[in-house]
N, CA and C atoms as an extended XYZ file, in Angstrom:
507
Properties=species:S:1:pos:R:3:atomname:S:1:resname:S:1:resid:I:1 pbc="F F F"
N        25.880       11.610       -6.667 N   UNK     1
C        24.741       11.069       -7.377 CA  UNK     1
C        23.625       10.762       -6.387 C   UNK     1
N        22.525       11.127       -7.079 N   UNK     2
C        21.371       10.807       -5.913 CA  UNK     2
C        20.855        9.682       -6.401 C   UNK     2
N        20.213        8.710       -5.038 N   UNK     3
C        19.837        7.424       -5.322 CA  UNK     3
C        18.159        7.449       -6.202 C   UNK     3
N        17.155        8.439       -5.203 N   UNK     4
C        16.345        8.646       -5.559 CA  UNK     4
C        15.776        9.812       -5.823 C   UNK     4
N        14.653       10.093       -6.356 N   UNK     5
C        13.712       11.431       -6.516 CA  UNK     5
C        12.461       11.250       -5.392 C   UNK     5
N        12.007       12.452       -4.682 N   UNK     6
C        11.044       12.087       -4.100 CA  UNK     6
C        10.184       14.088       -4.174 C   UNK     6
N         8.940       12.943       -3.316 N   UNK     7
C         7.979       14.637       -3.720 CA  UNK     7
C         6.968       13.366       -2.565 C   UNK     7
N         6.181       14.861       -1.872 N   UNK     8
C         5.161       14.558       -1.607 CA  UNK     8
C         3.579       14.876       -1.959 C   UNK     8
N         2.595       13.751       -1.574 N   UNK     9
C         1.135       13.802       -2.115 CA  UNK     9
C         0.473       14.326       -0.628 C   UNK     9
N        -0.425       15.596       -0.752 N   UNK    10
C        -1.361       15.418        0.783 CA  UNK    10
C        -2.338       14.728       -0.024 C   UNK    10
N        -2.932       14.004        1.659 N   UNK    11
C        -3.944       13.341        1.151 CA  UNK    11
C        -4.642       13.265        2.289 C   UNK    11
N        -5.935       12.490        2.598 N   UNK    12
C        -6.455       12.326        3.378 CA  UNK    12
C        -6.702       11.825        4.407 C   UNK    12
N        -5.309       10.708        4.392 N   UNK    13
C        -4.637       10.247        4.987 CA  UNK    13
C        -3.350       10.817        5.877 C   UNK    13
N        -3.146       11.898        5.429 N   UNK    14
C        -1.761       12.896        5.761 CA  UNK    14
C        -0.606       13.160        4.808 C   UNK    14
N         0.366       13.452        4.655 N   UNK    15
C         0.985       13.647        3.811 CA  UNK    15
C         2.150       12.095        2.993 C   UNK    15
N         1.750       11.809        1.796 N   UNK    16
C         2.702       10.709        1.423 CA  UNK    16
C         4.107       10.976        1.012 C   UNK    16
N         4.650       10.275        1.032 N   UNK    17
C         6.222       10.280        0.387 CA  UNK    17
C         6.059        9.537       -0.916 C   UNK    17
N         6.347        9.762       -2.014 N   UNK    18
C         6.574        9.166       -3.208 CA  UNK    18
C         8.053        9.359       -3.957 C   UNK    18
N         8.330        7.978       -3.928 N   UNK    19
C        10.591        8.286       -4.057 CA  UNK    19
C        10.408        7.048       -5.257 C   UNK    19
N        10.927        6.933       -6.055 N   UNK    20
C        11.626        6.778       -7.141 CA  UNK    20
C        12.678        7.286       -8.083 C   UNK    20
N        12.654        6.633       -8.797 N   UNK    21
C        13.278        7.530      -10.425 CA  UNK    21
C        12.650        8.882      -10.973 C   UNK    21
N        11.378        9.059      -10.368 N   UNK    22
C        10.923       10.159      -11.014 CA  UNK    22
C         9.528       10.143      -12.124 C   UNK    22
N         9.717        8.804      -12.515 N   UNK    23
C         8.500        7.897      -13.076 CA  UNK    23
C         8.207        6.892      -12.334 C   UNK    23
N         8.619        6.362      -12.075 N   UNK    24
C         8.580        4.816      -11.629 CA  UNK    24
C         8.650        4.609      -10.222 C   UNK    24
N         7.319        4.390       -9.494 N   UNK    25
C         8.370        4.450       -7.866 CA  UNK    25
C         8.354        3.499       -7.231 C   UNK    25
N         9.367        3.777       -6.333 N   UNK    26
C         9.519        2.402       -5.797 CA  UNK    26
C         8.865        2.584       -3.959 C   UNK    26
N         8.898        3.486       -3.507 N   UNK    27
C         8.200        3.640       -2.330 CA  UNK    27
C         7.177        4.418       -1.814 C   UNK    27
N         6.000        4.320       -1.347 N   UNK    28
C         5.284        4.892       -0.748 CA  UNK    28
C         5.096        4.959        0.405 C   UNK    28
N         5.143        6.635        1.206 N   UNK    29
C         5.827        6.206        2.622 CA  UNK    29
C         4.483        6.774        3.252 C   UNK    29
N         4.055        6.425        4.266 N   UNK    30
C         2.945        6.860        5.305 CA  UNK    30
C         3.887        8.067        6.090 C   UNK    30
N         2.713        8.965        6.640 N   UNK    31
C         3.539       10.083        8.132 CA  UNK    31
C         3.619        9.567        9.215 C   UNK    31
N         3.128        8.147        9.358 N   UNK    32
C         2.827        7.914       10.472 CA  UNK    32
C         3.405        6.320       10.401 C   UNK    32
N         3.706        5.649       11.901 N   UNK    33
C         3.315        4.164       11.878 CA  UNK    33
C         4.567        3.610       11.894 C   UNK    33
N         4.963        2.375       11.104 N   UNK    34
C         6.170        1.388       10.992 CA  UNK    34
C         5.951        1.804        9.740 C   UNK    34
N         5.173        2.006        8.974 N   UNK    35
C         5.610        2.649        7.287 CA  UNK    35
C         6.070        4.094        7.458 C   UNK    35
N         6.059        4.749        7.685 N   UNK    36
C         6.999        6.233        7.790 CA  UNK    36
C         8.511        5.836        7.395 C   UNK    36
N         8.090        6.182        5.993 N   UNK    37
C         9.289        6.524        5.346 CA  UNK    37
C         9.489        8.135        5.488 C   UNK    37
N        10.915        8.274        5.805 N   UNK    38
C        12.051        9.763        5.799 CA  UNK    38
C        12.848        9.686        4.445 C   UNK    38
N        12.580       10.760        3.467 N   UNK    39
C        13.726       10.656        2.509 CA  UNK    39
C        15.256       11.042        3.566 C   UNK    39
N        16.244        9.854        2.808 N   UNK    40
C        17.577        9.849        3.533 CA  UNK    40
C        18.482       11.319        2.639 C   UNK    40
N        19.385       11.715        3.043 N   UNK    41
C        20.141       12.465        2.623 CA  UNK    41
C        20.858       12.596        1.421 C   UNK    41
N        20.685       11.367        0.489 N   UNK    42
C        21.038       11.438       -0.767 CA  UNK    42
C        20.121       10.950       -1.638 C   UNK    42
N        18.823       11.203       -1.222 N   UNK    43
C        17.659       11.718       -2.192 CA  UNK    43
C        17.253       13.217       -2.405 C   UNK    43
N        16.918       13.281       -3.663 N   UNK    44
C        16.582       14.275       -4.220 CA  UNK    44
C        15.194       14.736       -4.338 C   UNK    44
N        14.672       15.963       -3.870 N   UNK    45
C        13.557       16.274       -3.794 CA  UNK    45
C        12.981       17.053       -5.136 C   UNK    45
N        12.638       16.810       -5.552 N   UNK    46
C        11.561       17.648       -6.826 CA  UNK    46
C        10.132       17.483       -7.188 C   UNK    46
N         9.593       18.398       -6.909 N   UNK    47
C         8.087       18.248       -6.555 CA  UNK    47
C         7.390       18.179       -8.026 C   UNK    47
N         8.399       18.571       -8.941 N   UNK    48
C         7.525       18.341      -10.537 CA  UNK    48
C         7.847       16.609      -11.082 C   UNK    48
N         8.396       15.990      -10.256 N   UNK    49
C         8.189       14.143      -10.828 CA  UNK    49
C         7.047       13.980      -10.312 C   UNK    49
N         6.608       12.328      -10.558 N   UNK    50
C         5.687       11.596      -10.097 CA  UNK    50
C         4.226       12.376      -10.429 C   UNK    50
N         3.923       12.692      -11.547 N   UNK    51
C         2.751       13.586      -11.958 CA  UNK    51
C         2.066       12.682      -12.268 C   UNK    51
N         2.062       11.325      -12.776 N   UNK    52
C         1.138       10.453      -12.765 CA  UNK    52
C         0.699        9.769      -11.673 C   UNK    52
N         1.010        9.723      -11.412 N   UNK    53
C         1.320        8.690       -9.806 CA  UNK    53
C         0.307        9.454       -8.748 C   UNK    53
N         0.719       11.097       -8.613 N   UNK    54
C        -0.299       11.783       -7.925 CA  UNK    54
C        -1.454       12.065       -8.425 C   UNK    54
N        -1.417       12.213       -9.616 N   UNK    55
C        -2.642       12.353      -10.044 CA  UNK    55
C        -3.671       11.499      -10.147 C   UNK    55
N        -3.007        9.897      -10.602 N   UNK    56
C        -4.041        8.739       -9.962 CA  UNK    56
C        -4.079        8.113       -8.729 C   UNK    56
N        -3.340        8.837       -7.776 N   UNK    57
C        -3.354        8.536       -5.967 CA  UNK    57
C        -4.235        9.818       -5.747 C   UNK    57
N        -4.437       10.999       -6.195 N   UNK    58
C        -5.977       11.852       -5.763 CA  UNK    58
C        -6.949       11.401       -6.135 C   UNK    58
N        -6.822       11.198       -7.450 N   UNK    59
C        -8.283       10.750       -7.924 CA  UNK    59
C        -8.275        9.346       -6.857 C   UNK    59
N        -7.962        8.234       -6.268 N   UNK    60
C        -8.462        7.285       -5.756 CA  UNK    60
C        -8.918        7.707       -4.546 C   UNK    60
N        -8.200        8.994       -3.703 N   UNK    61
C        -8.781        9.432       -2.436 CA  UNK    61
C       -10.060       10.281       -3.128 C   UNK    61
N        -9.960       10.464       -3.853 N   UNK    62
C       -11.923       11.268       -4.603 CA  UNK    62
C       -12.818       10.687       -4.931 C   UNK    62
N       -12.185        8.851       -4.845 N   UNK    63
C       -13.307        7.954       -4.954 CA  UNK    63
C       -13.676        7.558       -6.743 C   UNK    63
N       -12.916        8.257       -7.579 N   UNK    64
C       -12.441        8.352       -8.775 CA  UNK    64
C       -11.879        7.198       -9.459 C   UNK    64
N       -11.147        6.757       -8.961 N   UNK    65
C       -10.524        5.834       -9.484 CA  UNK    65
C       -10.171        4.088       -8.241 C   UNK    65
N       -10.588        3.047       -9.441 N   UNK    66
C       -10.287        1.727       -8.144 CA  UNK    66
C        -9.113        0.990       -9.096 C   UNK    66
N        -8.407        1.156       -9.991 N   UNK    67
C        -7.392        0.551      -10.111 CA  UNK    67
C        -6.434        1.683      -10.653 C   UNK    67
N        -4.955        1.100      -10.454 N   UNK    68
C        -3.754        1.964      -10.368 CA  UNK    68
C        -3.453        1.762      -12.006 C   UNK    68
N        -3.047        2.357      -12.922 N   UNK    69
C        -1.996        1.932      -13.923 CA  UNK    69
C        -0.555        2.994      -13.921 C   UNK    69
N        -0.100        2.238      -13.215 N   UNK    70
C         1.660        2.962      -12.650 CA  UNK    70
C         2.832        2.193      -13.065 C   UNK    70
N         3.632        2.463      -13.668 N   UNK    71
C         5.413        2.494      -13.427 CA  UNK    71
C         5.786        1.762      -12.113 C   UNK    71
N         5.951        0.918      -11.782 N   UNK    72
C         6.569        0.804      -10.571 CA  UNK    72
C         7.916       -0.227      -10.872 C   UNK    72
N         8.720        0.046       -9.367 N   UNK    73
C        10.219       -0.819       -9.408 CA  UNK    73
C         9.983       -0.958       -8.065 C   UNK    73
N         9.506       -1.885       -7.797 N   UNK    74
C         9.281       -2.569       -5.902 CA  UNK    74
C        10.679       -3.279       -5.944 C   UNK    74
N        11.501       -3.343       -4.751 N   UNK    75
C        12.677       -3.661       -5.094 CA  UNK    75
C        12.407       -5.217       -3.756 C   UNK    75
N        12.268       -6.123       -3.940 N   UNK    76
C        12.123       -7.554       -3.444 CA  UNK    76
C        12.836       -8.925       -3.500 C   UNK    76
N        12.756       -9.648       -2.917 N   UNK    77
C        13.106      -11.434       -2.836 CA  UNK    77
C        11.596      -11.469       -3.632 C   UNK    77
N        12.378      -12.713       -4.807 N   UNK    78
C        11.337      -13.016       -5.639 CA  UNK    78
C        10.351      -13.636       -4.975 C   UNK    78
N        10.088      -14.047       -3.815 N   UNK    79
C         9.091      -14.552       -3.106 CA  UNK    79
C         7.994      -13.205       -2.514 C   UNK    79
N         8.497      -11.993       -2.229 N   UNK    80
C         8.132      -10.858       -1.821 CA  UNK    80
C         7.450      -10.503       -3.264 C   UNK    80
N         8.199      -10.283       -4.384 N   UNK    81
C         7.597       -9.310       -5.197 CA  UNK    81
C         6.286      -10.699       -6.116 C   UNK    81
N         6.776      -12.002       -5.955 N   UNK    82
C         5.388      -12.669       -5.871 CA  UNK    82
C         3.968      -12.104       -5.378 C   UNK    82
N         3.926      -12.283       -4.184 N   UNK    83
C         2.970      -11.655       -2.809 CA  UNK    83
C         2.803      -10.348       -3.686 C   UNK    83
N         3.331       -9.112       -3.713 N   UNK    84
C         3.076       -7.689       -3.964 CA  UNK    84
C         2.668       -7.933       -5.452 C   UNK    84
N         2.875       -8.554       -6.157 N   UNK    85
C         1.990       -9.050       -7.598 CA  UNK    85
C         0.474       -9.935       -7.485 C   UNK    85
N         0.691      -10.152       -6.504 N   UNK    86
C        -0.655      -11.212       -5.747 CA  UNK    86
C        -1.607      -10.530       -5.569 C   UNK    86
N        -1.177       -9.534       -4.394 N   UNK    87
C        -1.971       -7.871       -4.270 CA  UNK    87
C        -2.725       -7.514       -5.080 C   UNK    87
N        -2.048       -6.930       -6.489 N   UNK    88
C        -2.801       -6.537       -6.974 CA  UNK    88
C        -3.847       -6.981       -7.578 C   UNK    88
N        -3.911       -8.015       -7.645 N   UNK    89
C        -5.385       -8.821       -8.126 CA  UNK    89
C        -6.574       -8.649       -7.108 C   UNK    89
N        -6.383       -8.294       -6.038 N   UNK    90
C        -7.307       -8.514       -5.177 CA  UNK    90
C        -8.544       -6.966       -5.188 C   UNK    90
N        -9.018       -7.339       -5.600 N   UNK    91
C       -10.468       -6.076       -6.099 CA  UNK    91
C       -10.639       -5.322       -5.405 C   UNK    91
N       -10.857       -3.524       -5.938 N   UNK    92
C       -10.961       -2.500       -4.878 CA  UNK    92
C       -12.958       -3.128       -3.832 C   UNK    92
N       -12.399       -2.825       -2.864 N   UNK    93
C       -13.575       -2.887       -1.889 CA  UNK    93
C       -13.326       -4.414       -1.714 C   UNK    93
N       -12.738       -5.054       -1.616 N   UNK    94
C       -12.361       -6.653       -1.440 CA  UNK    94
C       -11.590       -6.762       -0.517 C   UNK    94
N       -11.493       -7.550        0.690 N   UNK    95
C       -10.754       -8.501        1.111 CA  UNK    95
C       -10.170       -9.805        0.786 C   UNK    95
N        -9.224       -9.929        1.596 N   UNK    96
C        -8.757      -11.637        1.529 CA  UNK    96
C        -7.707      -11.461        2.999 C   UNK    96
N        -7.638      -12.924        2.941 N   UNK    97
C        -6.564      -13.453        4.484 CA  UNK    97
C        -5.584      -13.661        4.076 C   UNK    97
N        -4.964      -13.702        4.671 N   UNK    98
C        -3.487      -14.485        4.584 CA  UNK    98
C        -3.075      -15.310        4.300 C   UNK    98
N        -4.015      -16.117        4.662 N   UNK    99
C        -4.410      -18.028        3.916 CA  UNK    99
C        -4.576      -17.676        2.910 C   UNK    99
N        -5.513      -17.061        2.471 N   UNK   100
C        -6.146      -17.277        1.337 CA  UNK   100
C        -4.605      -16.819        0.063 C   UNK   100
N        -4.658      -15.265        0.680 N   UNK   101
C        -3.286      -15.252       -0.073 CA  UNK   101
C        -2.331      -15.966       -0.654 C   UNK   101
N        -1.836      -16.810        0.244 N   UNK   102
C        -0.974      -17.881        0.588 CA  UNK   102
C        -1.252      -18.959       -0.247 C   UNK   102
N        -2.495      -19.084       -0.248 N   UNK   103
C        -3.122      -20.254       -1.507 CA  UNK   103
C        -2.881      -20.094       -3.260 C   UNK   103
N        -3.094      -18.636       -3.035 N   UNK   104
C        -3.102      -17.727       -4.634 CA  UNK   104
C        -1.570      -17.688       -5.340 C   UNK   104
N        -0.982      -17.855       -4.426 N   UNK   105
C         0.412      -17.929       -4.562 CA  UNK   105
C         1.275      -19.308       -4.895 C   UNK   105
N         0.009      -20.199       -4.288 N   UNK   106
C         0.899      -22.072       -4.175 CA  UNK   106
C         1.733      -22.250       -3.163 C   UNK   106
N         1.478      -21.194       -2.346 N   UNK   107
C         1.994      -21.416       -0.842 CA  UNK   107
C         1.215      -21.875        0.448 C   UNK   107
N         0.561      -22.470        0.269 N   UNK   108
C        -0.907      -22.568        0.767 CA  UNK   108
C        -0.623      -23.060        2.452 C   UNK   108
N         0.662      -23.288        3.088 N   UNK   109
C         1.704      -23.235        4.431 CA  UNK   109
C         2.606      -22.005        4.778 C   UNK   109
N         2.339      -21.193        3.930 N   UNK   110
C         2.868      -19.718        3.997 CA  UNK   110
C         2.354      -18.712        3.959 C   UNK   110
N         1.197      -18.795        5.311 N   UNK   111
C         0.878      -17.442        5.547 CA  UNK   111
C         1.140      -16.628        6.370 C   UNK   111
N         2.000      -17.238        7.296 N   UNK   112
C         3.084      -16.175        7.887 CA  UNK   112
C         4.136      -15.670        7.574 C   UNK   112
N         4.448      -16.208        6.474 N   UNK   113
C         5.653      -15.495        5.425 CA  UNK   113
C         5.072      -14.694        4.422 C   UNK   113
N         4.020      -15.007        4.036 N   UNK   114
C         3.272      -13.795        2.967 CA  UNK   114
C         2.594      -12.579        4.021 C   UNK   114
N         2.104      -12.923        5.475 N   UNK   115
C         2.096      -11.756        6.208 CA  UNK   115
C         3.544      -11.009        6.365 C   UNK   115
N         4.558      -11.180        6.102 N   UNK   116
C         5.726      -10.675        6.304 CA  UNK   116
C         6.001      -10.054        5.097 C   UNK   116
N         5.576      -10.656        4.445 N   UNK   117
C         6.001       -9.812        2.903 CA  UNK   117
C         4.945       -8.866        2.525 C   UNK   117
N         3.753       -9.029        2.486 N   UNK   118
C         2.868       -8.153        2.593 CA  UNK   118
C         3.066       -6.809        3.434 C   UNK   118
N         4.043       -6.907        5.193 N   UNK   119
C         4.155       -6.286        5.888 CA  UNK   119
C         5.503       -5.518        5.454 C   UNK   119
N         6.094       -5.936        4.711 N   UNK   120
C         7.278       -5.303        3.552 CA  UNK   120
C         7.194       -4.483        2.287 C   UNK   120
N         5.930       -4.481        1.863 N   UNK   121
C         5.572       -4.043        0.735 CA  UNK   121
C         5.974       -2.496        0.683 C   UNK   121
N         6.799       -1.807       -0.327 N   UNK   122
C         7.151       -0.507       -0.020 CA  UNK   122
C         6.423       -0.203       -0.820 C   UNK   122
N         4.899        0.225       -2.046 N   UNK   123
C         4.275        0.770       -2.766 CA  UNK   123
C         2.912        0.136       -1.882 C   UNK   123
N         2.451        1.043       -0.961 N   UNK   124
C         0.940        0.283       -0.108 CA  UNK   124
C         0.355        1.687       -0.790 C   UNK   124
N        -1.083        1.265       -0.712 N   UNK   125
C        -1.985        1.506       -1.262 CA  UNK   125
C        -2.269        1.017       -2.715 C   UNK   125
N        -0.900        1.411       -3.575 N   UNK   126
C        -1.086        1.380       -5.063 CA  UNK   126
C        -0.828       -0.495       -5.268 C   UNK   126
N         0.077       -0.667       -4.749 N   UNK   127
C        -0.053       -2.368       -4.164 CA  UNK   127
C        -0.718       -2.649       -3.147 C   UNK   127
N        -2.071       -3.269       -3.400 N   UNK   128
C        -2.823       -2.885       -1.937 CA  UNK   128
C        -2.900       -3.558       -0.815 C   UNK   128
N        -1.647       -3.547        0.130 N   UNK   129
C        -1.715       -4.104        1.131 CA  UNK   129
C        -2.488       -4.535        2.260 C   UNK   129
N        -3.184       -3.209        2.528 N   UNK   130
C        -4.537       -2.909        3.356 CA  UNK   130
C        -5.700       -4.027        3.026 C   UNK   130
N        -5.810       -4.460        1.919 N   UNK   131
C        -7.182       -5.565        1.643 CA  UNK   131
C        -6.557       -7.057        2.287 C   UNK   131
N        -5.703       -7.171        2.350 N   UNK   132
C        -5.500       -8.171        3.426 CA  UNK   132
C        -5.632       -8.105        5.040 C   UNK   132
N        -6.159       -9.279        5.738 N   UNK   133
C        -7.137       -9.067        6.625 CA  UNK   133
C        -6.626      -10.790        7.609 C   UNK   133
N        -7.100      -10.537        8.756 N   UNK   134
C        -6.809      -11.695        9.794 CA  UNK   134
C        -8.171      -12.537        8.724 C   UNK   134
N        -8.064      -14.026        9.165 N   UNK   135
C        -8.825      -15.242        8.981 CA  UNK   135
C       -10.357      -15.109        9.632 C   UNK   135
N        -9.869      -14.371       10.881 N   UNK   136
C       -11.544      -13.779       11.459 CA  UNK   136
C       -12.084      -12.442       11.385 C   UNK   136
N       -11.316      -12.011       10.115 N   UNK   137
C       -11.628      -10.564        9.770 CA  UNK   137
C       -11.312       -9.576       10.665 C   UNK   137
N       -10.165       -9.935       11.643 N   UNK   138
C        -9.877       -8.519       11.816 CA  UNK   138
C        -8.751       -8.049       11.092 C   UNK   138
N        -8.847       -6.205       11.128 N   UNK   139
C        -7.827       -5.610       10.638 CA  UNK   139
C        -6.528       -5.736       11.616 C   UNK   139
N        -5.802       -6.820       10.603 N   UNK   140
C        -4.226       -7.227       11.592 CA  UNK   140
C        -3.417       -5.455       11.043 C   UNK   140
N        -2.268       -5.698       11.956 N   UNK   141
C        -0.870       -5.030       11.386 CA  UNK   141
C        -0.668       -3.970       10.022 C   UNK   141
N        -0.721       -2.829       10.363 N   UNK   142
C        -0.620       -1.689        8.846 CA  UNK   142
C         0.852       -1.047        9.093 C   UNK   142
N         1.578       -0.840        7.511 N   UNK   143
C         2.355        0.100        8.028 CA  UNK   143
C         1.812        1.298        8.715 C   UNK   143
N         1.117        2.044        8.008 N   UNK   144
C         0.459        3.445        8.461 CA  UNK   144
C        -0.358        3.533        9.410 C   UNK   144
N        -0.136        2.327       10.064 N   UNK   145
C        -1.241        2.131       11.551 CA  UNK   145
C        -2.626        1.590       11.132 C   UNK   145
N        -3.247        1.227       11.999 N   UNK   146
C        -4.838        0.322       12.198 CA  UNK   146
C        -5.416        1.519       11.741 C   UNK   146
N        -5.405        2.821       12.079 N   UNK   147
C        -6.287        3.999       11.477 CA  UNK   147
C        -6.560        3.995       10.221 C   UNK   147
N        -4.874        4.110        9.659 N   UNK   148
C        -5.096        4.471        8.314 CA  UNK   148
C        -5.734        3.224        7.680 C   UNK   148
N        -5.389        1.920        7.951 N   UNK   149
C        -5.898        0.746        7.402 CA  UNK   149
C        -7.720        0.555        7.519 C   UNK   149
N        -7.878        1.307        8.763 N   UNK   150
C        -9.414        0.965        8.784 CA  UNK   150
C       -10.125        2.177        7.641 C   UNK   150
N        -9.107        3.220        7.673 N   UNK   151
C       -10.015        4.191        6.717 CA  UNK   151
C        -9.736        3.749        5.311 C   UNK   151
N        -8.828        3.694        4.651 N   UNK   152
C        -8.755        2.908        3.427 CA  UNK   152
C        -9.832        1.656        3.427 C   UNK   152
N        -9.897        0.816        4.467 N   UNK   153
C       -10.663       -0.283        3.923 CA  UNK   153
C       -12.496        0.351        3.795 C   UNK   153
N       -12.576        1.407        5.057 N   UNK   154
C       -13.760        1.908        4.582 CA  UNK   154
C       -14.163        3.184        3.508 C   UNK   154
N       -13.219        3.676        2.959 N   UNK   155
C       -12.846        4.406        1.882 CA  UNK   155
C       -13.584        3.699        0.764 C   UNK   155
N       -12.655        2.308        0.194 N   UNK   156
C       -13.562        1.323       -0.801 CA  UNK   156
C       -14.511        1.232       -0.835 C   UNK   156
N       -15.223        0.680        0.930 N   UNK   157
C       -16.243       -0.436        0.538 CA  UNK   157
C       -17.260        0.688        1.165 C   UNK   157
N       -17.042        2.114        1.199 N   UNK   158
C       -17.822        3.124        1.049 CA  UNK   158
C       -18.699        3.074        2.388 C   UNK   158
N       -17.770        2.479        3.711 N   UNK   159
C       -18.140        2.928        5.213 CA  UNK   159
C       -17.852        3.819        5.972 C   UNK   159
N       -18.261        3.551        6.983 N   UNK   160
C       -17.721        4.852        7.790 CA  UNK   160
C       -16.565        4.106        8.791 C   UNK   160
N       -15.250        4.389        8.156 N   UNK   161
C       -14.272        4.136        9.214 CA  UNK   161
C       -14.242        3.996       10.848 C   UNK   161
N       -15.064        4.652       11.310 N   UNK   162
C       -15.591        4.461       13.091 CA  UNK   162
C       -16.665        3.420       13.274 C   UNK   162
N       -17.275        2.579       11.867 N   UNK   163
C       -17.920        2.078       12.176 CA  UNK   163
C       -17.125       -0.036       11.979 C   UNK   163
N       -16.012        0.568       11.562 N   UNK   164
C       -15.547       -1.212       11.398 CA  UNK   164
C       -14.714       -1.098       12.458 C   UNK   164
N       -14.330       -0.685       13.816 N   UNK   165
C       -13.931       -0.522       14.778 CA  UNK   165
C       -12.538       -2.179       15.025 C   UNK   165
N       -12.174       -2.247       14.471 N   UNK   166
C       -10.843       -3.272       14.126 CA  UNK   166
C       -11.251       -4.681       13.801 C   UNK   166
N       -12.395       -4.685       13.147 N   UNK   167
C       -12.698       -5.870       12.349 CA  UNK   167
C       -14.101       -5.590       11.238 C   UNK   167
N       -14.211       -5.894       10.335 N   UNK   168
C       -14.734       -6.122        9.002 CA  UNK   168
C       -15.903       -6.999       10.107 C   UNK   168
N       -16.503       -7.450       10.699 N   UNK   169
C       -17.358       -8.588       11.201 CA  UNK   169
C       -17.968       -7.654       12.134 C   UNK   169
């Protein structure tokens, strides 16, 4: 029995991993970074799942689309899938800190545990991890690396990625 289904998205970013059930996914993996997800050996590859999922993860790299409506099964400590529900409130082309996070949550002494969970999040982008940001605006810690994080954040807010050079300030 296979655990999961997976297929990949190119994108502009490089190529994604998308693994779930086939509807519903539960991971989005970067090519690169501490997020580089590898499908393991008892996942299943089929490139005809996840047709929604890619189709509203192109349209957002086309500038098409700023919110997700997806299927997902993030698999978490209810304190984690808190935080990754937190996420998504936070507006395309928007930032927030960690504090601030931390506040939104009623954790308002836990923003080094919501940076940890944030830094756990296995659906980034579509849970948008990347809009979280250091207290002095710099771009902290990405799975997919500071690159991909600086181009997503200037993707949104419609900059030129070489020009926020590891801080929003």
């Amino acid at each position: 029995m296979f655990d999961l289904v997976y297929t990949y998205l190119e994108s502009p970013i490089g190529p994604l991993l998308l693994a779930g059930d086939g509807i519903r996914l539960s991971k989005v993996g970067f090519p690169n970074g501490k997020g580089r997800v590898a499908p393991h050996d008892h996942w299943r590859r089929d490139d005809g799942q996840f047709i929604e999922a890619r189709a509203q993860l192109s349209a957002y790299f086309a500038g098409e689309l700023r919110t997700f409506h997806l299927d997902l099964m993030p698999a978490g400590t209810p304190f984690q899938l808190a935080v990754w529900q937190a996420l998504t409130a936070i507006p395309y082309g928007a930032t927030m800190s960690y504090g601030e996070l931390a506040r939104r949550i009623d954790r308002p002494s836990a923003s080094r545990a919501v940076g940890a969970a944030n830094g756990a999040n296995p659906i980034p982008i579509i849970v948008p991890c990347h809009r979280v940001i250091g207290t002095s605006g710099a771009l902290t810690g990405f799975g997919g690396g500071i690159d991909t994080k600086r181009w997503l954040v200037a993707h949104e807010t419609g900059g030129n990625p070489g020009d926020l050079q590891g801080s929003l300030f």
